[in-house]
Backbone as a ProteinNet text record, in pm:
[ID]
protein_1_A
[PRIMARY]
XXXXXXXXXXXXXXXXXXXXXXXXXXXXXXXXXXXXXXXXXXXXXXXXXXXXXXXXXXXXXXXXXXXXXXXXXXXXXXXXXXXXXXXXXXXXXXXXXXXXXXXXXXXXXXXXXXXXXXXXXXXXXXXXXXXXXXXXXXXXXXXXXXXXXXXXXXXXXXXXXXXXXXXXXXXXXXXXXXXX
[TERTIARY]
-9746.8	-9858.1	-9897	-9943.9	-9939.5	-10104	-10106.4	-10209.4	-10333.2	-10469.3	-10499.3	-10547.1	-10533.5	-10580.4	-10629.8	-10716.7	-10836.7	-10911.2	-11024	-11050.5	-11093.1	-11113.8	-11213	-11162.1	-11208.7	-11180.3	-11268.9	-11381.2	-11473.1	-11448	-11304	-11252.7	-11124.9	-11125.7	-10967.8	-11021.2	-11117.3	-11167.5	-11090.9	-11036.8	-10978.3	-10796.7	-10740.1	-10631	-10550.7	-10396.5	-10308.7	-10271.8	-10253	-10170.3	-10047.6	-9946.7	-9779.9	-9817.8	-9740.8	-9763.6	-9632.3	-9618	-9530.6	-9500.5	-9424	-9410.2	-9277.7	-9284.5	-9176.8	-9192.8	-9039.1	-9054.6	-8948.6	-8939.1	-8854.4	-8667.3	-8633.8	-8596.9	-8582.2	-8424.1	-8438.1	-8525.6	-8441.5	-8509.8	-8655.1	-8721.6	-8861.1	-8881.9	-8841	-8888	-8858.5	-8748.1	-8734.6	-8825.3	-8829.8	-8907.4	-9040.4	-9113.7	-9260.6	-9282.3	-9263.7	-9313.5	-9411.5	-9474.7	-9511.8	-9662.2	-9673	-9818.7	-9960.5	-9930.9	-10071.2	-10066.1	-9960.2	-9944.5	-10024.5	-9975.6	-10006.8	-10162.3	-10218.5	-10341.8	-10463.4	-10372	-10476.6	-10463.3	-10349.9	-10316.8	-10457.9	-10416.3	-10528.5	-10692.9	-10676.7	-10847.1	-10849.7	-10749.4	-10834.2	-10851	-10699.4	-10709.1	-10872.6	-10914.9	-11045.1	-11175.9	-11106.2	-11259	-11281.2	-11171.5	-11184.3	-11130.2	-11132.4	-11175.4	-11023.6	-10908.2	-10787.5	-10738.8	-10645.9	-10532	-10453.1	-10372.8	-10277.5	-10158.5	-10079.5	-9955.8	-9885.4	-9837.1	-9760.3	-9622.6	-9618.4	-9501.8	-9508.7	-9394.5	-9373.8	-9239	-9243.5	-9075	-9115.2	-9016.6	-9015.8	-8838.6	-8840.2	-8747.3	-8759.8	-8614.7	-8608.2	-8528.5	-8628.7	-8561	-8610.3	-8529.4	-8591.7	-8632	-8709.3	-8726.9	-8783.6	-8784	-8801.8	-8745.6	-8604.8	-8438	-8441.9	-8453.8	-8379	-8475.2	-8597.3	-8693.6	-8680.1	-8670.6	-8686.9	-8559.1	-8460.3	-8279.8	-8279.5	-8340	-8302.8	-8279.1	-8185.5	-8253.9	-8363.8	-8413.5	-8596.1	-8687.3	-8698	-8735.5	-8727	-8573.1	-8546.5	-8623.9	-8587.4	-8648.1	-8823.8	-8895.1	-9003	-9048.6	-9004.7	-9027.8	-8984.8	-8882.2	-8845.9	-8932.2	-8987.4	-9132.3	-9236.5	-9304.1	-9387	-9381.5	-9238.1	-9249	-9227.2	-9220.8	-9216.7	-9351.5	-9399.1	-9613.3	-9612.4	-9570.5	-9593.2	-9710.8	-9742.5	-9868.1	-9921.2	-10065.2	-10147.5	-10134.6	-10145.5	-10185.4	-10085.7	-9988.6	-9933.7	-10020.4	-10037.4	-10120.9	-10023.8	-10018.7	-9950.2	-10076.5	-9993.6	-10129.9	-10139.6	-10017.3	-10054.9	-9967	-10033.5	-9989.9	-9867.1	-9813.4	-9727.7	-9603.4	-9623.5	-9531	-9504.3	-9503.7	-9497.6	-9359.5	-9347.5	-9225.4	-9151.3	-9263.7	-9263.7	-9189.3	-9182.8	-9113.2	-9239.2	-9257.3	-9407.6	-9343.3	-9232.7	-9171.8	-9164.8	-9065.2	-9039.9	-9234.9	-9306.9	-9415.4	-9465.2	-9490.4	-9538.6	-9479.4	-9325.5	-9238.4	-9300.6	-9261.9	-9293.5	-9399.5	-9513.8	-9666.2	-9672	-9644.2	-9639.6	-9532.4	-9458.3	-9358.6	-9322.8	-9310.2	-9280.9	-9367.8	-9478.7	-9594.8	-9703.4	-9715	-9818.2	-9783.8	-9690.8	-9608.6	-9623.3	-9597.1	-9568.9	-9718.6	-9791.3	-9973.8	-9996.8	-9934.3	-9959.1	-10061.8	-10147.8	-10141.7	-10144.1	-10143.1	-10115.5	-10243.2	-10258.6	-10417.4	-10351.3	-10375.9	-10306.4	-10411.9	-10442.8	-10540.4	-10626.8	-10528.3	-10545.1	-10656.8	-10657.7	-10738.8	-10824.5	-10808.3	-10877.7	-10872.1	-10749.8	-10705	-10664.8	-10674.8	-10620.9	-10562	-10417	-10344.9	-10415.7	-10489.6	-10560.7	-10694.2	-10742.2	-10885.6	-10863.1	-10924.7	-10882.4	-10989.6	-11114.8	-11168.1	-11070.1	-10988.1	-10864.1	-10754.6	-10756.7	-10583.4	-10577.1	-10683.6	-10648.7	-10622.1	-10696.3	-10638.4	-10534.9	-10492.3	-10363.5	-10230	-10279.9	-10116.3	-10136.4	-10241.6	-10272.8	-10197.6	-10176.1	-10189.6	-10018.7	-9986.1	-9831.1	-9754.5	-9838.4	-9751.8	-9744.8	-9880.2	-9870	-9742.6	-9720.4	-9664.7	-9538.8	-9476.5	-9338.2	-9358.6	-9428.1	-9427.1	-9405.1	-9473.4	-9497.4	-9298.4	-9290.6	-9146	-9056	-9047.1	-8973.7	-8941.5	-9063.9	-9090.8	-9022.2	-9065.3	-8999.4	-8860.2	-8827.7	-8634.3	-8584	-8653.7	-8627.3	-8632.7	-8718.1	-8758.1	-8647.1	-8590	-8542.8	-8344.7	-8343.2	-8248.4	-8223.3	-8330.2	-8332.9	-8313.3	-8368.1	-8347.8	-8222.6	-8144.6	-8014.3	-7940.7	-7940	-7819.8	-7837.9	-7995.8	-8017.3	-7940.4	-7980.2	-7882.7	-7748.3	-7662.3	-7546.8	-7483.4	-7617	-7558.1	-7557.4	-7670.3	-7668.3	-7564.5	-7541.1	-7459.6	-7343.6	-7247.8	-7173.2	-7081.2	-7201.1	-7128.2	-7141.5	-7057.5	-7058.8	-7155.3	-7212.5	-7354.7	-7325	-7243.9	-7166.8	-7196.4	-7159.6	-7166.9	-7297	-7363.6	-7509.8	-7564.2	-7564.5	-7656.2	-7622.2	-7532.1	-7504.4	-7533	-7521.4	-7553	-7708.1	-7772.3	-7942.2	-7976.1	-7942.8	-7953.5	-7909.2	-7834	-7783.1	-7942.3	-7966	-8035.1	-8189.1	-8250.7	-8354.9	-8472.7
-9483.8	-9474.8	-9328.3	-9284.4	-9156.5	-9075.8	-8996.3	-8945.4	-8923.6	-8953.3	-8912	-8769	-8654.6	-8511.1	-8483.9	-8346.5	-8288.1	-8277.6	-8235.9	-8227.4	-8111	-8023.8	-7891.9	-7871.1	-7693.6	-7629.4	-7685.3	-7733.3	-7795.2	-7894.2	-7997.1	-8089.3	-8106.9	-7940.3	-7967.7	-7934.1	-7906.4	-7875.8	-7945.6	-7950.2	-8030.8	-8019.2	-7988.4	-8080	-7987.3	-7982.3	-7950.4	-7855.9	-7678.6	-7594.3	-7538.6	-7523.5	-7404.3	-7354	-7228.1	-7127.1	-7062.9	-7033.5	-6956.1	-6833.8	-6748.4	-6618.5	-6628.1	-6483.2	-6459.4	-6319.4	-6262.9	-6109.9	-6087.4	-5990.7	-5985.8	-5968.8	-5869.2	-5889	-5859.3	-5880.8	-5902.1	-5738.6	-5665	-5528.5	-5518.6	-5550.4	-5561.9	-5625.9	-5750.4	-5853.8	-5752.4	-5675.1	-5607.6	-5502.2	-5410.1	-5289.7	-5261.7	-5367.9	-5401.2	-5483.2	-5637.3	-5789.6	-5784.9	-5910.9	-6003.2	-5992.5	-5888.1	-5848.5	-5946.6	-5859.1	-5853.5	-6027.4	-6085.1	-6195.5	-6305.3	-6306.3	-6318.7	-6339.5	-6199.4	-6157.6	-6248	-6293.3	-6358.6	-6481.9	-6556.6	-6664.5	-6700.5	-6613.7	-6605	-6608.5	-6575.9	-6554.6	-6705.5	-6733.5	-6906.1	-6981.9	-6949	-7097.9	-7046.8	-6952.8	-6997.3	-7017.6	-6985.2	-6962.5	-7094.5	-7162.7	-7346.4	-7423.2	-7397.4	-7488.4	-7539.2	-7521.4	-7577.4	-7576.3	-7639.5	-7624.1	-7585.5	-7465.1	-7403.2	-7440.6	-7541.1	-7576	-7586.3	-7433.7	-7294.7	-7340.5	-7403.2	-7429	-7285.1	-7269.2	-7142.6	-7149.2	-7104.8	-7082.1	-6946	-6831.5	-6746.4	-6712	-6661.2	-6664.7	-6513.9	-6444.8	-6347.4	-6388.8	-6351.1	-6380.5	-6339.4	-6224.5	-6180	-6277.7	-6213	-6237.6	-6362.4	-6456.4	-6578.7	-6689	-6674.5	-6751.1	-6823.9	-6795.1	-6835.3	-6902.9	-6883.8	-6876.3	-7062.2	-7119	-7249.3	-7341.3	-7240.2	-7302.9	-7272	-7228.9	-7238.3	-7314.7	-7290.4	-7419.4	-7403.3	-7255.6	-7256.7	-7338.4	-7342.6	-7413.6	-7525.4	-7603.1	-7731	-7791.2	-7728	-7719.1	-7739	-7702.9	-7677.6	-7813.7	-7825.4	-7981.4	-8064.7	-8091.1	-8202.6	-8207.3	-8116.9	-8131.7	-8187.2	-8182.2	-8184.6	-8313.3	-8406	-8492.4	-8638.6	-8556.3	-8607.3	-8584.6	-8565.2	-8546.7	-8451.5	-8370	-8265.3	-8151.3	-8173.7	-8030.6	-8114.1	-8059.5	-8114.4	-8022.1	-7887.5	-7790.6	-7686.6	-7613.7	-7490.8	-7420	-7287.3	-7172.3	-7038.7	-6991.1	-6904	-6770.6	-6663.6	-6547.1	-6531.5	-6470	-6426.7	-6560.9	-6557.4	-6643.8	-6633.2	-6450.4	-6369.5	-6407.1	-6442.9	-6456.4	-6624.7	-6697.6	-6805.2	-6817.2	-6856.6	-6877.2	-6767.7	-6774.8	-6661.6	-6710.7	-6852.6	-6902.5	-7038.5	-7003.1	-7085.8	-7235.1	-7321.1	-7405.1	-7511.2	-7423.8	-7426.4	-7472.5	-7407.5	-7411.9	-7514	-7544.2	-7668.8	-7809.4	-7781.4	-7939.7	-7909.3	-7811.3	-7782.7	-7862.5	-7775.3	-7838.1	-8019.2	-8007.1	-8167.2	-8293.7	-8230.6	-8350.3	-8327.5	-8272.9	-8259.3	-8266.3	-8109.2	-8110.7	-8213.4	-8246.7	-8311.4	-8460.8	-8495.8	-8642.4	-8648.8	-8573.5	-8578.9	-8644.9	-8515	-8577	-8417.3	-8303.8	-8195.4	-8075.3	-8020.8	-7901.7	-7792.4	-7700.5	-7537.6	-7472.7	-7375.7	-7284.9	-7165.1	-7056.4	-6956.1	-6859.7	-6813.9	-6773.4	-6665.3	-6591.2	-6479	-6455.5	-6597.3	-6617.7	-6762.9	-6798.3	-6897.4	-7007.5	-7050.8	-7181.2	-7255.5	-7405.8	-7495.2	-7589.8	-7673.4	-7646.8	-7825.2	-7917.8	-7997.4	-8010.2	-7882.8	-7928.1	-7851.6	-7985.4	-7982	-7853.9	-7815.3	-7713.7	-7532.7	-7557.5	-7462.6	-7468.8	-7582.8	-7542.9	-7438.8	-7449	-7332.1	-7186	-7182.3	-7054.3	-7046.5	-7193.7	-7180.6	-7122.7	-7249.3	-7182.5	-7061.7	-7008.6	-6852.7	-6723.3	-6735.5	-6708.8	-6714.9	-6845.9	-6895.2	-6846.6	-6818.7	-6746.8	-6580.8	-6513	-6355.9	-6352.7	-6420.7	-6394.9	-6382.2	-6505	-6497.2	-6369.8	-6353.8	-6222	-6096.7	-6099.2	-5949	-5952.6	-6030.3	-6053.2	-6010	-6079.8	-6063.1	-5907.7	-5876.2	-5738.5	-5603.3	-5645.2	-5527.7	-5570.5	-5661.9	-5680.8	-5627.5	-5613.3	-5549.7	-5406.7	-5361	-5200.8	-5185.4	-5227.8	-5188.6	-5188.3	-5277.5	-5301.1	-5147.4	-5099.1	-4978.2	-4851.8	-4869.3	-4767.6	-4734.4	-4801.9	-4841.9	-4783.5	-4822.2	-4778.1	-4658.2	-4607.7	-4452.1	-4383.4	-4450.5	-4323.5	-4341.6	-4448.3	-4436.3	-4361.5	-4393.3	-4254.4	-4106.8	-4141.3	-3938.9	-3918.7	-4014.7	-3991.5	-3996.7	-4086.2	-4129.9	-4260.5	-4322.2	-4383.7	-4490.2	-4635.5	-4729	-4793.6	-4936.8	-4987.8	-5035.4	-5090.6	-5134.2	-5022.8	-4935.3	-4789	-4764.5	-4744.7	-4697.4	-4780.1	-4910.4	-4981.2	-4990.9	-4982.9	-5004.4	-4890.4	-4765	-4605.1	-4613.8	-4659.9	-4686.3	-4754.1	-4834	-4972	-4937.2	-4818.5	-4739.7	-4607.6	-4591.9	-4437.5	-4478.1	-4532.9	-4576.6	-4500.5
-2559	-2651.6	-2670.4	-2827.7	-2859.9	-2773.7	-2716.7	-2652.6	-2813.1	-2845.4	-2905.8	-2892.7	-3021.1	-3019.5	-2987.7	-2919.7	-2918.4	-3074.1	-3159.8	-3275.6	-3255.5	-3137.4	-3139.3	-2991.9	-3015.5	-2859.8	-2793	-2783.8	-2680.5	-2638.6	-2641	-2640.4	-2557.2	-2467.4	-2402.5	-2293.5	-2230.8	-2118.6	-1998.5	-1891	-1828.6	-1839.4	-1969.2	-2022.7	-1911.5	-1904.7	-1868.3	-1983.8	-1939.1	-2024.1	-1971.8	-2083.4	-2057.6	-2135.1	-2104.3	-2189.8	-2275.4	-2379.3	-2455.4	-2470.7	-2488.2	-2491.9	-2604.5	-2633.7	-2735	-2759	-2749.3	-2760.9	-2853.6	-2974.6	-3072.9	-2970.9	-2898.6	-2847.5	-2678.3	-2603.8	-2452.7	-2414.7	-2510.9	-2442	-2441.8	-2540.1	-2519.2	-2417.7	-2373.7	-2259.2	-2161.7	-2127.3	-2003.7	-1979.9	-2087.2	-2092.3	-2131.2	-2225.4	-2194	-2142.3	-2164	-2127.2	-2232.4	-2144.5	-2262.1	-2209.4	-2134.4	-2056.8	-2169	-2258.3	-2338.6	-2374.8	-2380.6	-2431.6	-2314.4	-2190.9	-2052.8	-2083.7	-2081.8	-2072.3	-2213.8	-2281.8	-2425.8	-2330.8	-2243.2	-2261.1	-2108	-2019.9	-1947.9	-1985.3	-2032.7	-2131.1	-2192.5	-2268.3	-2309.7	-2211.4	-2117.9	-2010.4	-1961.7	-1941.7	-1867.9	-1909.6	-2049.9	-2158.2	-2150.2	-2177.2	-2266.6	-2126.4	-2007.1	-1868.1	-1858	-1920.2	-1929.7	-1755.3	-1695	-1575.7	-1625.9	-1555.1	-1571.2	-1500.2	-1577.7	-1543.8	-1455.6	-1518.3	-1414.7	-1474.5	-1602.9	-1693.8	-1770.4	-1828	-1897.6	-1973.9	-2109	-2155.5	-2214.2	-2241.4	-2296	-2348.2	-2474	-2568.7	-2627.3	-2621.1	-2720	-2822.5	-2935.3	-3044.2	-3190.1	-3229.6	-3375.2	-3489.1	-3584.7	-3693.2	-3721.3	-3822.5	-3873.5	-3886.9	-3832	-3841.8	-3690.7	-3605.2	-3469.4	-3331.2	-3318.3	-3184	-3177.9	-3295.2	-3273.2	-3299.2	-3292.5	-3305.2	-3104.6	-2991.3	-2882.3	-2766.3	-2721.3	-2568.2	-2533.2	-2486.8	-2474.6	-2504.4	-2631.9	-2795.1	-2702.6	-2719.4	-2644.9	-2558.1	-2430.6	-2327.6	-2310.6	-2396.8	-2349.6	-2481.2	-2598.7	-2661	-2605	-2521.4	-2408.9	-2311.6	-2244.8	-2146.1	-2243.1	-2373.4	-2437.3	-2453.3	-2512.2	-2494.3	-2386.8	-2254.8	-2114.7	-2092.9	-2145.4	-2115	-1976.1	-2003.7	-1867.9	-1881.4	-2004.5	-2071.9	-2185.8	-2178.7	-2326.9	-2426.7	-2389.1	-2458	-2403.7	-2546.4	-2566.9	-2578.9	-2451	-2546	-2584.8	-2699.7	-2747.5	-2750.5	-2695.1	-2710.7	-2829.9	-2915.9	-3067	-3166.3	-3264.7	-3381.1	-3465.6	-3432.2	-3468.2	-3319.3	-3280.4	-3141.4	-3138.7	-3232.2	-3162.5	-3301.2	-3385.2	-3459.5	-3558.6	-3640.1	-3738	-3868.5	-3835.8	-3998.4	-4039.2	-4146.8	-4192.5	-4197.7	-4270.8	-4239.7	-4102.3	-4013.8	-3905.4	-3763.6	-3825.2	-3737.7	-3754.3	-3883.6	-3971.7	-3884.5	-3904.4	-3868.3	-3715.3	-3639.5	-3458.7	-3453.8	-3479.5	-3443.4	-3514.7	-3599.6	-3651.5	-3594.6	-3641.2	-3572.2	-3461.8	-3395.7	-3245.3	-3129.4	-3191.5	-3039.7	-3095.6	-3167.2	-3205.1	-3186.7	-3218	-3219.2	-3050.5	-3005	-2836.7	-2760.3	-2883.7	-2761	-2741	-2780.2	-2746.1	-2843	-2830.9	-2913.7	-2870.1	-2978	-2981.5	-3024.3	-2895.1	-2888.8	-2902.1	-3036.1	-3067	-2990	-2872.9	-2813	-2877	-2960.7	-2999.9	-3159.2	-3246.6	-3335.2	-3270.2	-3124.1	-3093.5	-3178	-3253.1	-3335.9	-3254.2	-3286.4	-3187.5	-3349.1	-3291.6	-3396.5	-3435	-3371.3	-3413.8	-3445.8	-3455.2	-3582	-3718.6	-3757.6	-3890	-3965.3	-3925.7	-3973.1	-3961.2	-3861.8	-3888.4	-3984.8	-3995.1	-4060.1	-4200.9	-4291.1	-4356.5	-4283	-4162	-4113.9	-4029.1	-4007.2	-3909.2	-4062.7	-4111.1	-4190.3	-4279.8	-4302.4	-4371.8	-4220.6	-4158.8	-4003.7	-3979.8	-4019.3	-3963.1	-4107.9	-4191.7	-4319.3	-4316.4	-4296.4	-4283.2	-4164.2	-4085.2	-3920.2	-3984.6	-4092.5	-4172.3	-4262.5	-4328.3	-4462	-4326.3	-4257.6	-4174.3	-4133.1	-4091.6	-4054	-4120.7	-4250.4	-4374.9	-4434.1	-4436.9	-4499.6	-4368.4	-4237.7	-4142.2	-4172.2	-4193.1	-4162.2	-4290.9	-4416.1	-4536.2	-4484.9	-4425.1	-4411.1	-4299.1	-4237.4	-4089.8	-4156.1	-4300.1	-4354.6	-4434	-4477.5	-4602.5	-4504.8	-4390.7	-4288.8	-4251.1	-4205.6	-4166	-4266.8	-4372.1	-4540.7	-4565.5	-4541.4	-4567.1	-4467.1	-4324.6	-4252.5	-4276.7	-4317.9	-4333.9	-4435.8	-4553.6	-4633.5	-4648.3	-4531.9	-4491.8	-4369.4	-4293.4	-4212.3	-4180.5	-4305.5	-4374	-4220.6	-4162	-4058.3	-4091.1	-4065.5	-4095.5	-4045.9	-4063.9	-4016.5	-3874.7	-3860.9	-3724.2	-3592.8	-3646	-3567.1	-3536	-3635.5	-3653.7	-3531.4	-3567.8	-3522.9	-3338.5	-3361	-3191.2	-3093.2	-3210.6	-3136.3	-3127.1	-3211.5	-3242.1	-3084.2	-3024.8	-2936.2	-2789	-2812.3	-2682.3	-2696.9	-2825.4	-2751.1	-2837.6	-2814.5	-2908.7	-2894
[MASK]
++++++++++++++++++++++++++++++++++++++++++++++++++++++++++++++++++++++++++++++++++++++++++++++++++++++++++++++++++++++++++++++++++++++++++++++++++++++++++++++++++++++++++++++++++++

């Protein structure tokens, strides 16, 4: 039987939370972490009375294409729907998919179907009241545009130096990744 929702943050007090992380990529995970992410996710569990799990998935994975093609991904919707957590908290809103689509089907058909929701800690959205959702998906769309637009710029970057540098992109990019 389907768990019914929370309708409001004053409504999960108690529940069971995991937490999410996501870093564009591994090198970031190695060489910053996901500190600040940690640190939002900490702040709700205690703002809104949640238990802390001590479940966790974290995923590197660029752009708008891939975070929710993973076993991670997998992994942590197969707990969701084994009722092991009520509540995903994601620190930023920008860290959790980054494809407006993709978040939509996640939170709906999956965490939500399960009995689960998603507390984006960072705009304090919880992905079942309904007085949010215009700002969830205004939120889960800038997160795709912001995306979109660096992989265009990071694309124009790349061609310029190849044409001042006359090196192939292959080259470029791998010399970029060794000395960054």
């Amino acid at each position: 039987m389907k768990r019914s929702l929370p309708g409001s943050l004053d409504q999960v007090g108690g529940m069971r939370a995991a937490r999410w992380f996501r870093e564009s990529t591994a090198g970031q995970w190695d060489n910053f972490g996901p500190d600040a992410q940690r640190e939002q996710q900490d702040r709700a569990i205690a703002r809104y009375g949640l238990v802390d799990s001590g479940l966790e998935w974290s995923v590197a994975s660029s752009g708008w294409t891939s975070a929710w093609r993973t076993p991670t991904w997998e992994a942590m919707v197969a707990s969701a729907q084994a009722g092991a957590f009520d509540v995903l908290v994601v620190g930023y809103v920008s860290r959790f998919l980054r494809n407006l689509k993709q978040t939509l089907i996640a939170v709906e058909d999956h965490l939500h179907a399960a009995g689960v929701v998603v507390l984006f800690a960072d705009e304090r959205l919880l992905s079942s009241d309904p007085s949010n959702w215009d700002q969830f998906v205004r939120e889960a769309h800038e997160a795709e545009a912001y995306s979109r637009k660096l992989s265009k710029r990071v694309g124009e970057g790349y061609a310029a130096k190849r044409r001042r540098l006359g090196v192939p992109g292959l080259l470029l990019a791998c010399a970029a990744s060794l000395h960054p």
